[in-house]
C-alpha positions in Angstrom: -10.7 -25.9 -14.1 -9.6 -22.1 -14.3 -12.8 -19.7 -14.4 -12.9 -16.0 -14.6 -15.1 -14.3 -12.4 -16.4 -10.6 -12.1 -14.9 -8.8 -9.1 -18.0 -8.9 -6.2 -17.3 -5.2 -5.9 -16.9 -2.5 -8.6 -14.9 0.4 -7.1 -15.4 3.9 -8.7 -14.0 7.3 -8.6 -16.9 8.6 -7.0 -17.1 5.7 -4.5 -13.4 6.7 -3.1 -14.2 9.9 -3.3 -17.5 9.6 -1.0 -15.0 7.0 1.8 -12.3 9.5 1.4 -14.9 12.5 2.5 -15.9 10.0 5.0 -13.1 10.6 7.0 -11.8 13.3 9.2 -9.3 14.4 7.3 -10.8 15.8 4.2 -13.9 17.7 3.8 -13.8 19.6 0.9 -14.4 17.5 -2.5 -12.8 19.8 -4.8 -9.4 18.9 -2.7 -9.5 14.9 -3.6 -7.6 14.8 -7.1 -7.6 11.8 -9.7 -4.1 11.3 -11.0 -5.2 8.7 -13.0 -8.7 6.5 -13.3 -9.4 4.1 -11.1 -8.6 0.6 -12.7 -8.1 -3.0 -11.7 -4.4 -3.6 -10.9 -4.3 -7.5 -9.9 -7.0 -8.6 -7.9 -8.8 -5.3 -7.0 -9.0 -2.0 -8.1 -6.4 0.9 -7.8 -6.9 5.1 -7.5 -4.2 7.3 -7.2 -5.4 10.0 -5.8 -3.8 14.0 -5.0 -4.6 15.2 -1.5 -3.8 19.1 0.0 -0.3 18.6 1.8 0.1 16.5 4.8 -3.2 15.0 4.0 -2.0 11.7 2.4 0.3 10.6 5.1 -2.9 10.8 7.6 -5.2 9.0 5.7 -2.7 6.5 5.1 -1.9 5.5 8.8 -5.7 6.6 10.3 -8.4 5.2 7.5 -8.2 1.8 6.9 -10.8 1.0 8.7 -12.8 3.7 8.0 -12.3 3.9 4.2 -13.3 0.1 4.1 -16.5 0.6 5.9 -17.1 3.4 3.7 -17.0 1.0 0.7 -18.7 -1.7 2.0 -15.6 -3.9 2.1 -13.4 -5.3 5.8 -10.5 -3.3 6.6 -8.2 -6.6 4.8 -9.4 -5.6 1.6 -8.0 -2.0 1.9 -4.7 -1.1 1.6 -4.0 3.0 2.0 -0.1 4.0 0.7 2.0 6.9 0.0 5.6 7.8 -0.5 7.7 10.6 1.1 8.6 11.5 -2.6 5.2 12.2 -3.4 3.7 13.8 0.1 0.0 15.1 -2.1 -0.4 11.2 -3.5 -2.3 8.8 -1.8 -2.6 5.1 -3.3 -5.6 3.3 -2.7 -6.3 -0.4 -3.3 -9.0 -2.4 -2.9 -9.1 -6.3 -3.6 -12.4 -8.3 -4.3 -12.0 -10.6 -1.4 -10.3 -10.1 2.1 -6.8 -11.0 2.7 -5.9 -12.1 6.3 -2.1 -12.0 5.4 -3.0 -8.1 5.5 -3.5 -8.0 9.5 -1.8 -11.2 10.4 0.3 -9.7 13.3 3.4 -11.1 13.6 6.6 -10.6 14.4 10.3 -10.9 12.7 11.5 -14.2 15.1 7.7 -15.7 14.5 8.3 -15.5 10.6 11.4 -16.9 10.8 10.5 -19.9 12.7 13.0 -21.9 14.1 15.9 -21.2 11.8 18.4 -19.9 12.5 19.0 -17.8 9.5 20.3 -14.0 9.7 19.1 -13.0 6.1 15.9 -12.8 4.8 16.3 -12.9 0.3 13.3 -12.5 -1.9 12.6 -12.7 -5.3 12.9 -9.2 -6.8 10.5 -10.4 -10.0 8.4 -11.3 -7.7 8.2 -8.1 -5.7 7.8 -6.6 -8.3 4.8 -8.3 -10.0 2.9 -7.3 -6.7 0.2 -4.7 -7.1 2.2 -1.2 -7.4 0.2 0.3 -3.8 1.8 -3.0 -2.1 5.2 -2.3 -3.6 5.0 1.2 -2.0 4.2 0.0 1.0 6.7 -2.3 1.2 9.4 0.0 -0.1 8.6 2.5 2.6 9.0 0.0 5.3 12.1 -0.7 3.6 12.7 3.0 3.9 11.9 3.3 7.8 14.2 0.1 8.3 17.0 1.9 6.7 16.5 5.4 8.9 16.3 3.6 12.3 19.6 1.7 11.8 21.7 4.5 9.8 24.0 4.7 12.8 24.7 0.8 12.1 27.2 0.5 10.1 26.7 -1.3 6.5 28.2 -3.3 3.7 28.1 -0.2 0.9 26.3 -0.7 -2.8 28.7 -2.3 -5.3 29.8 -0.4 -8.0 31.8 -1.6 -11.1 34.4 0.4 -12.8 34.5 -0.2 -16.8 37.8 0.6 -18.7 
C-alpha cells in the first residue's frame, strides 16, 4: 500500500538563509538573493538563491556539511550546486531523508564491476526527471570531464543536412 507522507523537515527561505549566514563565506544578509521561492522539487525542497560573485562556487565545494548542520539535517541530505553560466546562483537542495548514494565513494572501475564494457549509456528521460540541482551537478561533472580530456581527440556531434 502507497501512503503519502509529510516531509519530516519543512525548509524555508529564512531557514537557508540563517545556514547560508552560517558559513564563512557570507556575512551580510542583504547579499543572499531568492530567485525564486523555495519549493519541493522531488523528494525535498529546492532554493535558488543569488550570491555576490565568486561566492556560489565556494559555498558549493566548502558547505555541505556545514549548511546541513545548520538545518538540522546530515550532510547526505544536502546537495549545494552551481553552473559556470550562472557564477551569482547557488542551487540548494535538501531531501526529507538521507541518501547514502550521495557520499558512497567510489570509483569508475568499482562501478563498472567486472565488465568489461568501455561505455557507460543512460537514459536521458531519466536524467532528466532527476531533481533540476542534481542535473546541474551532474552536467558540470560532465563539463569538467570534457575540459580535462579536450586534448583527446573525439568522435564530433552529428549534424544532418536537409535539402
Amino acid at each position: 500500500m502507497d501512503t503519502m507522507t509529510e516531509p519530516a523537515t519543512t525548509i524555508t527561505a529564512d531557514r537557508i538563509r540563517d545556514a547560508l549566514l552560517a558559513t564563512r563565506h557570507i556575512r551580510n544578509a542583504d547579499d543572499i538573493v531568492f530567485a525564486a521561492p523555495v519549493r519541493r522539487e522531488g523528494d525535498g525542497w529546492i532554493a535558488t538563491v543569488d550570491l555576490p560573485n565568486g561566492v556560489a562556487r565556494a559555498v558549493a565545494a566548502d558547505e555541505q556539511v556545514g549548511v546541513a548542520e545548520s538545518l538540522g539535517v546530515a550532510a547526505c541530505q544536502v546537495i549545494l550546486s552551481w553552473l559556470p553560466t550562472e557564477p551569482r546562483r547557488l542551487h540548494v537542495w535538501v531531501g526529507d531523508r538521507p541518501t547514502t548514494w550521495v557520499w558512497a565513494r567510489r570509483d569508475i572501475d568499482t562501478y563498472f564491476g567486472l565488465s568489461y564494457s568501455n561505455y557507460l549509456v543512460l537514459h536521458r528521460t531519466l536524467l532528466q526527471s532527476m531533481p533540476e540541482s542534481w542535473q546541474h551537478k551532474f552536467v558540470s561533472l560532465l563539463d569538467d570531464l570534457g575540459q580535462a580530456f579536450a586534448h583527446v581527440e573525439q568522435a564530433g556531434d552529428l549534424h544532418i543536412d536537409m535539402p
